[in-house]
C-alpha positions as CSV (number, residue, x, y, z in Angstrom):
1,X,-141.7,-127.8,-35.6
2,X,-140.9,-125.1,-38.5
3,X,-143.7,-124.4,-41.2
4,X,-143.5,-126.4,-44.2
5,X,-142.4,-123.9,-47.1
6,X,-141.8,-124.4,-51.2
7,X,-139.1,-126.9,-51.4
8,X,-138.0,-125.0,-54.4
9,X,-137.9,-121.7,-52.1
10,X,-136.5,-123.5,-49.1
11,X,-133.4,-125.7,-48.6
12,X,-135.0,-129.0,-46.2
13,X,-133.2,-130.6,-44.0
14,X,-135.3,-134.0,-42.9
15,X,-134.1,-134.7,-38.9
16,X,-135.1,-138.7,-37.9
17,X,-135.0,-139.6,-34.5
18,X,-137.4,-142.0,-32.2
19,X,-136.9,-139.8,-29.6
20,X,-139.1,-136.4,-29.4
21,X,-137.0,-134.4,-27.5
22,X,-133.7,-135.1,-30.0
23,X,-135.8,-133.8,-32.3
24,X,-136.7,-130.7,-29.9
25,X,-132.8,-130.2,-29.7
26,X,-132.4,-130.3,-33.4
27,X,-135.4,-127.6,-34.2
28,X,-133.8,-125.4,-31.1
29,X,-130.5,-125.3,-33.2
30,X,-131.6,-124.8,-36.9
31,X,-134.3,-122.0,-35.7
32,X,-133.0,-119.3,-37.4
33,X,-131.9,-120.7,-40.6
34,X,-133.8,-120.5,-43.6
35,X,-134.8,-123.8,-43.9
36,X,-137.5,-125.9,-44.1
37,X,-136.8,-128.6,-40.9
38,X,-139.1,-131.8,-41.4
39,X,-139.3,-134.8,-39.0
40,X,-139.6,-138.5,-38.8
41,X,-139.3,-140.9,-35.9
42,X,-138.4,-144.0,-37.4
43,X,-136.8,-145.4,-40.1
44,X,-139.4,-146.4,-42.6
45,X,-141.4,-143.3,-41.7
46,X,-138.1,-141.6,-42.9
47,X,-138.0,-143.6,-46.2
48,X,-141.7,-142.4,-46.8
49,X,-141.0,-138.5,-46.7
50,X,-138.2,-139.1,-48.6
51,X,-139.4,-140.9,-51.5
52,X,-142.5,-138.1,-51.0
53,X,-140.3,-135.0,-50.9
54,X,-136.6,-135.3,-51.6
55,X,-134.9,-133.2,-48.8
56,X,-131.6,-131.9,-49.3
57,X,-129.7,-132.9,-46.6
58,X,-130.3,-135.8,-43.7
59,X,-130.0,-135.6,-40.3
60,X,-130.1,-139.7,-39.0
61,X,-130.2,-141.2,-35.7
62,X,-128.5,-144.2,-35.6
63,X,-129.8,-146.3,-32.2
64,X,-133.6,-146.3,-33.4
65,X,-135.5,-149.4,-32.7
66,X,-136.7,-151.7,-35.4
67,X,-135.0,-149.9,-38.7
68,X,-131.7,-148.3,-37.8
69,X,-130.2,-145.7,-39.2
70,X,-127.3,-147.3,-40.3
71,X,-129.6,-149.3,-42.6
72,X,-132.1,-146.6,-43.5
73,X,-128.5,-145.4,-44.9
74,X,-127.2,-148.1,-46.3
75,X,-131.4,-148.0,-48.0
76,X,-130.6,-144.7,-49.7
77,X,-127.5,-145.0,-50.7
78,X,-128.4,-148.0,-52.7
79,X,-131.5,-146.3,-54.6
80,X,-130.1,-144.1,-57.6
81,X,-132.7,-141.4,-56.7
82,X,-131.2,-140.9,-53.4
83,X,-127.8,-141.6,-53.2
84,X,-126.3,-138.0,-54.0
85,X,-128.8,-136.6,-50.7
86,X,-126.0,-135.7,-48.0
87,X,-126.5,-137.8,-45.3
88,X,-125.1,-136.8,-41.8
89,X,-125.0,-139.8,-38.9
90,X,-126.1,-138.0,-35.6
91,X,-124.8,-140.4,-33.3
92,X,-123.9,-141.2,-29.1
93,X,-121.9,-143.9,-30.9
94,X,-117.8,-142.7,-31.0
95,X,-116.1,-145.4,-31.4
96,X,-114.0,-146.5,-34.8
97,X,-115.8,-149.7,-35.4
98,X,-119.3,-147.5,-35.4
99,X,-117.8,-145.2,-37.7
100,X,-116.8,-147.6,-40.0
101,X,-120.0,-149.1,-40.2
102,X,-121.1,-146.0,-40.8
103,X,-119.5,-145.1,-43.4
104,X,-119.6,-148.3,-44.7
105,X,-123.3,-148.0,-45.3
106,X,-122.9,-144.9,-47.4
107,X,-122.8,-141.8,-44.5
108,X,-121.8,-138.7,-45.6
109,X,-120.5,-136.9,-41.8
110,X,-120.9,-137.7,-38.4
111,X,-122.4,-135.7,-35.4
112,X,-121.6,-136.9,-32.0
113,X,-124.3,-136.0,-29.6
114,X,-124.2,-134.2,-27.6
115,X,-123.3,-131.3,-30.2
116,X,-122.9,-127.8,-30.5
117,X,-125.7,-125.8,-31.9
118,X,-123.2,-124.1,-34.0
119,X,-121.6,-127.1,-35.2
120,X,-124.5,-128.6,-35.9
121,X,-125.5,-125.6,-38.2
122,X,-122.0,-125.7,-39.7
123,X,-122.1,-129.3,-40.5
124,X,-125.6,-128.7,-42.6
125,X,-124.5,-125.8,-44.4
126,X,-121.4,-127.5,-45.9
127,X,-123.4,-130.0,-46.9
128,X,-126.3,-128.1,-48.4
129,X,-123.2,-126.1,-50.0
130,X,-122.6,-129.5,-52.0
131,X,-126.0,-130.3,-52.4
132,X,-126.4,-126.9,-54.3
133,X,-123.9,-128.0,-56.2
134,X,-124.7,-131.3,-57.3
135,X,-128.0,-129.7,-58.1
136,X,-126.5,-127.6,-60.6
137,X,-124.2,-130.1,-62.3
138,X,-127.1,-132.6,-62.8
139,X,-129.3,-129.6,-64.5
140,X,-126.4,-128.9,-66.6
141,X,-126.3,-132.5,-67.9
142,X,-129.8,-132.8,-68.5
143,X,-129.4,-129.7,-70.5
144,X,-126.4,-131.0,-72.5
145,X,-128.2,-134.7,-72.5
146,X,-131.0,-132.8,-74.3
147,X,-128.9,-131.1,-76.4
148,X,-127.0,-134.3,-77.4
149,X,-129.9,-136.3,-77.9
150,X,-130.9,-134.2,-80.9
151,X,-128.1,-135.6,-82.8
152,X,-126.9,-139.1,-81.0
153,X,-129.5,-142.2,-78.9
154,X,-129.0,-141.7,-75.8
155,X,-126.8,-144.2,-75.1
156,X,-124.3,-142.4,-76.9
157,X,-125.0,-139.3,-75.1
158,X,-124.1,-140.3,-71.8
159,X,-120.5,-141.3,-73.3
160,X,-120.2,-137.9,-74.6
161,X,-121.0,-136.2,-70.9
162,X,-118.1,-138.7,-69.8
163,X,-115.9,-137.1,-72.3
164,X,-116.7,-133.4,-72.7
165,X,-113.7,-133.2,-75.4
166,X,-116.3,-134.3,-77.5
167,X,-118.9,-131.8,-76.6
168,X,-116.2,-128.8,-77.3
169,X,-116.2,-126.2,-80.7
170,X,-113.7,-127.7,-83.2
171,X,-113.2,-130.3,-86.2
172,X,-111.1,-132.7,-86.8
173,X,-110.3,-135.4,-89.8
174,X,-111.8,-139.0,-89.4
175,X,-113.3,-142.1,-91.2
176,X,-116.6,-141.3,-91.5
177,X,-119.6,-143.7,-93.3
178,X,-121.8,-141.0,-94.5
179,X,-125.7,-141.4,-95.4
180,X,-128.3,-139.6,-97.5
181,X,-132.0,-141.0,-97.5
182,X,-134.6,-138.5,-99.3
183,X,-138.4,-139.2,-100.0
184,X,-139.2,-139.7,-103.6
185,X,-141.9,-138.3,-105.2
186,X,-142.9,-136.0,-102.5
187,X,-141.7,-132.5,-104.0
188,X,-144.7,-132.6,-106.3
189,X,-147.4,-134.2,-104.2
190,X,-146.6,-131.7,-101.6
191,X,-147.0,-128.8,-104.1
192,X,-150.9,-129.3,-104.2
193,X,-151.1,-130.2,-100.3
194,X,-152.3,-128.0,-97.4
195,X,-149.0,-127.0,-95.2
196,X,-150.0,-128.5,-92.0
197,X,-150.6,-131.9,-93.8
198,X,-147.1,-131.9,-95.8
199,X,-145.3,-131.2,-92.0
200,X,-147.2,-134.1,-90.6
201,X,-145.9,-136.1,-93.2
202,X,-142.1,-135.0,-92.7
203,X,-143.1,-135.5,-89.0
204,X,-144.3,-139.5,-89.4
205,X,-141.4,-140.0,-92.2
206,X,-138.2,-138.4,-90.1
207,X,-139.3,-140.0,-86.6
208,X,-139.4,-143.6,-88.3
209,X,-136.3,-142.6,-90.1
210,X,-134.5,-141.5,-87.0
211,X,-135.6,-144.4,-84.6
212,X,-133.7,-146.6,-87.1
213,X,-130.8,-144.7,-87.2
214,X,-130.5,-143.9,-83.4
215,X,-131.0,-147.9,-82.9
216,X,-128.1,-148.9,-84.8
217,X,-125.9,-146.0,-83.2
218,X,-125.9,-143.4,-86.1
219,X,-125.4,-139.6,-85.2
220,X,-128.3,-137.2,-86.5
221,X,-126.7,-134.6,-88.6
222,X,-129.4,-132.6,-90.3
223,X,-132.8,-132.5,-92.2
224,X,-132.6,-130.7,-96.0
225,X,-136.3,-130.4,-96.9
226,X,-137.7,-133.9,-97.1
227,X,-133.9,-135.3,-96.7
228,X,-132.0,-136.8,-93.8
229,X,-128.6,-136.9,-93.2
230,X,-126.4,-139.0,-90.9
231,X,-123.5,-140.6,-90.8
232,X,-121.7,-143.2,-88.4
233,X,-118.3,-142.8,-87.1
234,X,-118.0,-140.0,-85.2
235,X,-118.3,-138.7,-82.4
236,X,-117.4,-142.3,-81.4
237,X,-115.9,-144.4,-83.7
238,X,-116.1,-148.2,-84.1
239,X,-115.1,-151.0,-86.0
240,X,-118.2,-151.8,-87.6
241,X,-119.4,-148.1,-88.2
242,X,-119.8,-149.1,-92.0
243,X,-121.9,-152.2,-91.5
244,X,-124.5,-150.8,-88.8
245,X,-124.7,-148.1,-91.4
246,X,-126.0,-150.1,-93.9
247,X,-128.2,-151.8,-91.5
248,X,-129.7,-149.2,-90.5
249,X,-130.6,-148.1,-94.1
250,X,-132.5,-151.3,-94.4
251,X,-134.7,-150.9,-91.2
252,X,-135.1,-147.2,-92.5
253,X,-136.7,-149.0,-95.3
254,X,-138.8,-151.0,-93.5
255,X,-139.9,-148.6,-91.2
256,X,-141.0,-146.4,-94.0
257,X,-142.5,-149.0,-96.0
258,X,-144.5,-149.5,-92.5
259,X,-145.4,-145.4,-92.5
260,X,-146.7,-146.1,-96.3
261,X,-148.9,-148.8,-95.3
262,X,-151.1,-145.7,-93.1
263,X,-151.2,-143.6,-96.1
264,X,-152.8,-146.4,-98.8
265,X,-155.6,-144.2,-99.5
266,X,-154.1,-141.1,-99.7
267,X,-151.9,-138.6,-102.1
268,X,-149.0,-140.0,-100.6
269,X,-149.4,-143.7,-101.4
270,X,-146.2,-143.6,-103.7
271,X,-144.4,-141.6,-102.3
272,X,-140.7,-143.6,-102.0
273,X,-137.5,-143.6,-100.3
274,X,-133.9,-143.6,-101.5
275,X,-130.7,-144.1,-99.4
276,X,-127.0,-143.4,-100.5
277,X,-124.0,-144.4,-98.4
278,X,-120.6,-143.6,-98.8
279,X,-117.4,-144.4,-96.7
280,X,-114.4,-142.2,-96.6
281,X,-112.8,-139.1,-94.7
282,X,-114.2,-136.0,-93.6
283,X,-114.1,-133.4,-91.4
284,X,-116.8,-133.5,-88.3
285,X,-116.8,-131.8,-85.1
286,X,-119.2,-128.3,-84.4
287,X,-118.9,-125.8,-86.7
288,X,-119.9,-122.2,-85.7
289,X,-119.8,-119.9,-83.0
290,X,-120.0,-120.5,-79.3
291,X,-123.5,-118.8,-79.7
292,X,-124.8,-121.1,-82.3
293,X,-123.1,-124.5,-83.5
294,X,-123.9,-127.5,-85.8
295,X,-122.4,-130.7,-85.2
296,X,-122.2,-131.9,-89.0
297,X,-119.5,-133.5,-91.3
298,X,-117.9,-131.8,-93.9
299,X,-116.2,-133.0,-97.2
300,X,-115.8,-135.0,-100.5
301,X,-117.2,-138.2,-98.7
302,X,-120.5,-136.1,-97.8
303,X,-120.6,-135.0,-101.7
304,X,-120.5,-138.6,-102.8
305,X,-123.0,-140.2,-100.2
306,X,-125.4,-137.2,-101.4
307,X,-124.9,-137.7,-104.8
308,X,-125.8,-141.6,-105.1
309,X,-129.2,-140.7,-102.8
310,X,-129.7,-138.2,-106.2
311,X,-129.8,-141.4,-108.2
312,X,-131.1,-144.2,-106.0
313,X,-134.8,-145.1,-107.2
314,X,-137.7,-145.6,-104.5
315,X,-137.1,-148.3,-102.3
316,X,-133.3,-148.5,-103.3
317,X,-130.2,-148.3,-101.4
318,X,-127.5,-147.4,-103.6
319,X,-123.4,-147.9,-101.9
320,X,-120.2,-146.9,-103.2
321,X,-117.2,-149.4,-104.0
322,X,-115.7,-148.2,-100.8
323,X,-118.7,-149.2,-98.7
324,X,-119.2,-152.5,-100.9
325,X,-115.9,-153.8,-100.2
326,X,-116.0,-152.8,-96.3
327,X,-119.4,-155.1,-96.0
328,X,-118.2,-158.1,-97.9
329,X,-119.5,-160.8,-96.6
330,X,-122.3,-159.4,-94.5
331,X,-125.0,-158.3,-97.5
332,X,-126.2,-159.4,-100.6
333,X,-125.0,-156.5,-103.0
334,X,-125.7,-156.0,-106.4
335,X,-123.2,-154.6,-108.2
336,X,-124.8,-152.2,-110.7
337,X,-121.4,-150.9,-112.5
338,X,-120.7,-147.4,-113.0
339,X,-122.9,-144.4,-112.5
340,X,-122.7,-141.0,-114.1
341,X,-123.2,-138.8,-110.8
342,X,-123.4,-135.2,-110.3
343,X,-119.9,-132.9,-110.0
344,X,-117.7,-136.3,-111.1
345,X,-115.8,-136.3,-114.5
346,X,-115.4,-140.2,-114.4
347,X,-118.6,-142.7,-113.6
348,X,-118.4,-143.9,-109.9
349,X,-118.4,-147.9,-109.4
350,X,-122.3,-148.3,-107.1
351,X,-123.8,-151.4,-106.1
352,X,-127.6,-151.9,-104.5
353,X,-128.4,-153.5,-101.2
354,X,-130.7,-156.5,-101.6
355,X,-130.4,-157.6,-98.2
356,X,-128.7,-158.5,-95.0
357,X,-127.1,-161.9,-95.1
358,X,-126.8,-162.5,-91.1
């Protein structure tokens, strides 16, 4: 039987037949092709190697006593981890009916012994062709999962790899409920801190900040010094974007107040959060080059949610008239009147969060 070689050098076909001189024929045929041939003689010896070293294409006996291959198939093409492995039915059986149960169970090709050497060969290296293949597409979307999940949970990142319109350069207008939340107090406690101690801080602050926003299906825009921003909306849109929005300000609150409990005895014990939410249009979509992109929201609406974070106190969530009026009904809101805010000639109508009311 051939060497065992690095898989990740290697190509391995896994051959499983009871019978040892099958198994002979097999090795005889794939002698000069540069890959790794491993061997089983039953069924569940099969499943064991498998599960050990995931070949890359199965050769499978189908009259083997006990487990037969039709149900060592029919095994791993029910297991996610093994489904995609080619799996080719080397068979005496001919007839429709076998074939049918066959591929029933999940087969991939048939072989009918006796074979050809060559066709044998030919049979493997189509498959391993498509193998290769599948190989590379699932890297590719771990590397865009990875990518996504910087911005999106990663529920929301598998819808995006089913739509790769999303995942393209361009913006577009949309309804977009935009959110600011930026520690309080912590520009001049940081000033007199040691660096590594004032990242550790961001560090504990932005992953509670972000579990809460992931959990209620919020996109990760960006971090601005010790602020967050988010918004809900895009790149899938629903019809309660507004209201997890505001939920998920409120768990960001209680997360942090959580993260504050672990600092009572440090410089950091009143240090504060404040929130601002805002609902309107905007333009999202990636903005840059095809070298180096930011998936971010862009507009008026972004101006305003930023502006009443400026002016909400610790602990407070501060919402525009837009936002209020969207939630009715779901939150106690306090309506605090208007607000001078930053860049607006006229006061802007904001009301406070107390609480969620379901």
């Amino acid at each position: 039987m051939m060497g065992a070689l690095d898989p990740a050098l290697r190509e391995v076909v896994l051959a499983v037949d009871d019978t040892p001189r099958n198994l002979d024929v097999i090795e005889a045929a794939l002698a000069r092709e540069p890959w790794d041939l491993h061997c089983a003689t039953s069924g569940p010896e099969a499943l064991r190697l498998i599960a050990a070293t995931e070949p890359d294409v199965i050769l499978l006996d189908v009259m083997m006593p006990g487990m037969d291959g039709i149900e060592v198939c029919r095994q791993l093409k029910g297991n996610p981890t093994t489904r995609m492995i080619p799996v080719v039915l080397v068979t005496a059986l001919d007839s429709p009916e076998d074939r049918v149960r066959g591929l029933d169970a999940g087969a991939d090709d048939f072989v009918t012994k006796p074979f050809h050497p060559s066709e044998l060969r030919a049979r493997v290296r189509a498959h391993l062709r498509v193998r290769a293949l599948q190989r590379r597409l699932q890297a590719r979307e771990s590397i865009l999962r990875t990518l996504f999940a910087r911005y999106v949970s990663d529920d929301v990142a598998k819808a995006l790899l089913r739509d790769s319109n999303l995942a393209g350069l361009g913006v577009a207008r949309t309804r977009l409920t935009v959110l600011f939340a930026d520690l309080r107090g912590f520009t001049a406690v940081s000033e007199s801190a040691p660096p590594e101690e004032v990242v550790q801080i961001l560090n504990q602050t932005f992953l509670a900040l972000t579990e809460a926003l992931f959990a209620h299906g919020g996109t990760f825009d960006k971090f601005i010094g010790d602020c967050l921003m988010a918004f809900f909306g895009a790149p899938i849109a629903g019809t309660d974007d507004t209201n997890r929005c505001v939920r998920a300000a409120l768990d960001m609150q209680a997360a942090f107040s959580e993260v504050l409990h672990g600092w009572a005895d440090t410089r950091y014990a009143n240090l504060g959060l404040g929130i601002g939410i805002h609902l309107g249009d905007a333009v999202v979509g990636n903005v840059g080059t095809e070298r180096l992109m930011d998936y971010t929201a862009i507009g008026d609406t972004v101006n305003l949610a930023a502006r009443l974070e400026e002016i909400a106190g610790r602990g407070e969530i501060l919402v525009s008239e837009a936002v209020a009026h969207n939630v009715e009904g779901a939150f106690e809101l306090q309506d605090l009147g208007n607000k001078a805010v930053k860049g607006r000639a006229q006061g802007v109508r904001v009301f406070r969060v107390v609480k969620a009311l379901a």
